[in-house]
MIDOSE-1310 file (N, C-alpha, C; in nm, 2 decimals, decimal comma, always signed):
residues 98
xxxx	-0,59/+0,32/-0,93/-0,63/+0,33/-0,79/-0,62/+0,47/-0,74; -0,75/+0,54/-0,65/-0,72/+0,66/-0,58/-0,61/+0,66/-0,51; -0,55/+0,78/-0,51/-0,43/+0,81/-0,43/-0,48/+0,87/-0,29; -0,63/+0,88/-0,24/-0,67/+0,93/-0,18/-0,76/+0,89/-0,12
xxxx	-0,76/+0,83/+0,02/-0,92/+0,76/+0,08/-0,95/+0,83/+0,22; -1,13/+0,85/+0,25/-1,18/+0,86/+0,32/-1,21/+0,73/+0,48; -1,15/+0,83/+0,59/-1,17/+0,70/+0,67/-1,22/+0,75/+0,75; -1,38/+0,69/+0,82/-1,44/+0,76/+0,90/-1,46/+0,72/+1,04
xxxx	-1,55/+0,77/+1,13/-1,58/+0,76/+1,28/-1,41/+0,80/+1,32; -1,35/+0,90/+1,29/-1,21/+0,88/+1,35/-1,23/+1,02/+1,42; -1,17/+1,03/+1,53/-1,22/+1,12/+1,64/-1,07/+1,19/+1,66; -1,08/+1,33/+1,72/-0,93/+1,43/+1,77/-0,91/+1,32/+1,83
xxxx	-0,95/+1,23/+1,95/-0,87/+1,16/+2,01/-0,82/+1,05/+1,93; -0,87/+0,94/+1,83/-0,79/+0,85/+1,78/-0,66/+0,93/+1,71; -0,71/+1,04/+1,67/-0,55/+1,13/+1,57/-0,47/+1,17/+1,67; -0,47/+1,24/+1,79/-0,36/+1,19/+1,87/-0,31/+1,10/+1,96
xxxx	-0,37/+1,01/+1,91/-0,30/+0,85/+1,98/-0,23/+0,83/+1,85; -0,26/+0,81/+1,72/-0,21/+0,75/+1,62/-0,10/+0,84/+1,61; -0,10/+0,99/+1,61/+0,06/+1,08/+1,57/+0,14/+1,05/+1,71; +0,12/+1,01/+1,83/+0,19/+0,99/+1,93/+0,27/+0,86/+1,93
xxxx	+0,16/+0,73/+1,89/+0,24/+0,67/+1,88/+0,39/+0,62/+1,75; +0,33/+0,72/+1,60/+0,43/+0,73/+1,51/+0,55/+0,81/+1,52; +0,55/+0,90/+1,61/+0,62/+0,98/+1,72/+0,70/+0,89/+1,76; +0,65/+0,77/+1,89/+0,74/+0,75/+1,98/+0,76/+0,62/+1,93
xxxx	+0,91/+0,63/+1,87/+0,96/+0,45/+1,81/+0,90/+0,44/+1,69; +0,78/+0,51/+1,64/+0,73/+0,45/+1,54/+0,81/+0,53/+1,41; +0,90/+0,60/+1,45/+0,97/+0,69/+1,33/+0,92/+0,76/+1,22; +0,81/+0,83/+1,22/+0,76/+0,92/+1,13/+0,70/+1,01/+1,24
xxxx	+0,68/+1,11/+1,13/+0,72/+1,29/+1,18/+0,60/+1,31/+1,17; +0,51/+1,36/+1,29/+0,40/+1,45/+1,25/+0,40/+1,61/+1,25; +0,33/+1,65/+1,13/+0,28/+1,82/+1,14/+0,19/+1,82/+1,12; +0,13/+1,91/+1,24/-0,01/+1,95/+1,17/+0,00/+2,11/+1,21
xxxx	-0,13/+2,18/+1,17/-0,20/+2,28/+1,15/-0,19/+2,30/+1,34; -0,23/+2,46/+1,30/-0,27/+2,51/+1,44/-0,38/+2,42/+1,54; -0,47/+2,43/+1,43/-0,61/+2,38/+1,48/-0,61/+2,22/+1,46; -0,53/+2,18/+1,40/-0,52/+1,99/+1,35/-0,63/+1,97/+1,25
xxxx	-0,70/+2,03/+1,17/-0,77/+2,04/+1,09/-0,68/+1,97/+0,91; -0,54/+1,97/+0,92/-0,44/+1,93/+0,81/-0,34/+1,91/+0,85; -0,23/+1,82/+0,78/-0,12/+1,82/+0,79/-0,06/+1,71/+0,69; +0,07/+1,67/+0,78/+0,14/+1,61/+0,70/+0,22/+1,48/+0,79
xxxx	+0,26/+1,36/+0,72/+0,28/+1,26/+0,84/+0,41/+1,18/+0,73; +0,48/+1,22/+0,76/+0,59/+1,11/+0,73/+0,72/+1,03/+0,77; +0,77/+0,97/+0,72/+0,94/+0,90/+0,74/+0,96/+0,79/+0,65; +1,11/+0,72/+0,69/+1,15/+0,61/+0,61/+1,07/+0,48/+0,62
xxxx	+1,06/+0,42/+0,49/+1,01/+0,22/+0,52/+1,18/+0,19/+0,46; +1,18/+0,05/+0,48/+1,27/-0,02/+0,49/+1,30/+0,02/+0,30; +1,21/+0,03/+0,24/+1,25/+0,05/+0,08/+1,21/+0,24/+0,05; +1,23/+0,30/+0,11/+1,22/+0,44/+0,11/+1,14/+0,54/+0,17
xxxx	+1,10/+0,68/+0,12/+1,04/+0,79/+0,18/+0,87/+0,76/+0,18; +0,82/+0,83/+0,29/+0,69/+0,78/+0,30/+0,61/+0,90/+0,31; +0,54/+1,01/+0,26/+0,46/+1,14/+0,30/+0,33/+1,09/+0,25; +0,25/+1,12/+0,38/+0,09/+1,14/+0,37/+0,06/+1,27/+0,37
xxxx	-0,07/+1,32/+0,35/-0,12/+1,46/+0,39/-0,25/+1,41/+0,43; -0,33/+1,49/+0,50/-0,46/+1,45/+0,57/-0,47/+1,60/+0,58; -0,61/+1,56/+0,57/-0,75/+1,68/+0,57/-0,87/+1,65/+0,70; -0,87/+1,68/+0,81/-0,95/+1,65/+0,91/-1,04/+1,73/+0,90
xxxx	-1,20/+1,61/+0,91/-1,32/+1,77/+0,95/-1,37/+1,65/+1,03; -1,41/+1,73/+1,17/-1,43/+1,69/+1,29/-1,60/+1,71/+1,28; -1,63/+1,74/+1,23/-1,79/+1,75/+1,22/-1,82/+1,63/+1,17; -1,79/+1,57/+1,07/-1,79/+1,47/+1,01/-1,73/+1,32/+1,04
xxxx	-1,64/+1,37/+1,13/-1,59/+1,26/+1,22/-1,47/+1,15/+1,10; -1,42/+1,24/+0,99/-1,36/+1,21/+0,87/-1,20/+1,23/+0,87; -1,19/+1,15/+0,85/-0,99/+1,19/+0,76/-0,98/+1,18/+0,65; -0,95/+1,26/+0,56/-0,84/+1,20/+0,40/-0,72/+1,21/+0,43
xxxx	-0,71/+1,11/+0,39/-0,57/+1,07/+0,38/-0,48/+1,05/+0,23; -0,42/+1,13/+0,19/-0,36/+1,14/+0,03/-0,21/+1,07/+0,03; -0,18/+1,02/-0,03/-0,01/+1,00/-0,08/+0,01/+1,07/-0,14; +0,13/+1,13/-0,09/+0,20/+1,25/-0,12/+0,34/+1,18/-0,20
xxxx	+0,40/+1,12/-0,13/+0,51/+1,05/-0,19/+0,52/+0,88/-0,13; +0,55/+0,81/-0,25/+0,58/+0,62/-0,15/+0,68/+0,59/-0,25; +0,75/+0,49/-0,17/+0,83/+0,42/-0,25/+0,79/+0,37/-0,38; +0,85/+0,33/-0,48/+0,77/+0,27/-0,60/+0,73/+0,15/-0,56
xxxx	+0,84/+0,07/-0,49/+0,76/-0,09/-0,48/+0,68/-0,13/-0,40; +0,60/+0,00/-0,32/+0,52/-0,03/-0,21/+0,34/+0,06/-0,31; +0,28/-0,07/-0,32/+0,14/-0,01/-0,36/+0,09/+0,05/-0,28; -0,02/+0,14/-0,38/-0,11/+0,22/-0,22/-0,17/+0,19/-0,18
xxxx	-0,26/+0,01/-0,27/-0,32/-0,06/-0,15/-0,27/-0,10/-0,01; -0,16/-0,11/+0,00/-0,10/-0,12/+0,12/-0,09/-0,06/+0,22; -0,06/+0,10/+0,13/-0,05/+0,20/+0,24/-0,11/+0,19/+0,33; -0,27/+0,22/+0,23/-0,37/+0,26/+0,32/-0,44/+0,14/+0,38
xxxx	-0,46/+0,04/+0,37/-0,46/-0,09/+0,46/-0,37/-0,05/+0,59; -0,27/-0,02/+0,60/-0,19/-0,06/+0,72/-0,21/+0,09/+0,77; -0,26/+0,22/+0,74/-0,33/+0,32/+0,76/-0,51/+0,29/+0,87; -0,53/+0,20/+0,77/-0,67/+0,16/+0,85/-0,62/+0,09/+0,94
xxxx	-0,53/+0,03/+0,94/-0,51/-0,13/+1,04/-0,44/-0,03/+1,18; -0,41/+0,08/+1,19/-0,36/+0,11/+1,28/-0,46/+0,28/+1,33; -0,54/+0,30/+1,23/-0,67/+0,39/+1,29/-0,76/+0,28/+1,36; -0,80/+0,14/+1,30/-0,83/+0,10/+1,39/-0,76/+0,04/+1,57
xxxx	-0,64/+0,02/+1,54/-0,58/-0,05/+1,65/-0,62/+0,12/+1,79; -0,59/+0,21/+1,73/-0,60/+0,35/+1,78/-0,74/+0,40/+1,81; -0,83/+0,28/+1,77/-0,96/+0,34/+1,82/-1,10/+0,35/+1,74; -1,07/+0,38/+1,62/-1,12/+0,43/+1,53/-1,22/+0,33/+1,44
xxxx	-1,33/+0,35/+1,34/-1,41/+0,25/+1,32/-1,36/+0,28/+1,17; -1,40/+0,20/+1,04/-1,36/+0,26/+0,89/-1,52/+0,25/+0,81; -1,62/+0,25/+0,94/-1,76/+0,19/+0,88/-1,80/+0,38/+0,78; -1,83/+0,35/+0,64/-1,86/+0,45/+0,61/-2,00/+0,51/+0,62
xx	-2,06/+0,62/+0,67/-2,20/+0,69/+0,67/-2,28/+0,63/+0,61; -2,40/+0,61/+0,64/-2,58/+0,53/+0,62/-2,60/+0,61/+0,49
């Protein structure tokens, strides 16, 4: 399985609702770039370390999102499911381009 998925219609505004709310209570760390164009999103799960990296192009209305590091017993089907499941709660659609 890719370590790496494309998730689209996702707007500057759903990415800072989603880093605010992982911010506040949600215990993982956001960095990004001057421009928010990249960064990096992490913290603990109950079975260990969690690092994303993302690639934003706003023209395209796109994120990648990579695993960087996950626990071993947590698939990356998962990850990125509960990645979508919370781009969508944030706003965002995962319908990919015509």
């Amino acid at each position: 399985m890719s370590r790496s998925v494309i998730f689209y219609n996702v707007t500057a505004d759903v990415l800072e609702r989603l880093g605010a709310a992982g911010g506040s209570g949600g215990g993982y760390h956001l960095k990004k770039s001057a421009d928010g164009s990249h960064g990096t999103l992490s913290g603990e799960t109950p079975v260990g370390h969690l690092t994303l990296g993302f690639k934003y192009e706003a023209e395209r209305a796109a994120v990648t999102v990579t695993i960087e590091k996950k626990p071993f017993l947590v698939p990356a089907a998962l990850v990125f499911a509960t990645i979508a499941n919370a781009l969508r709660e944030a706003g965002a659609t995962h319908t990919p381009p015509a």
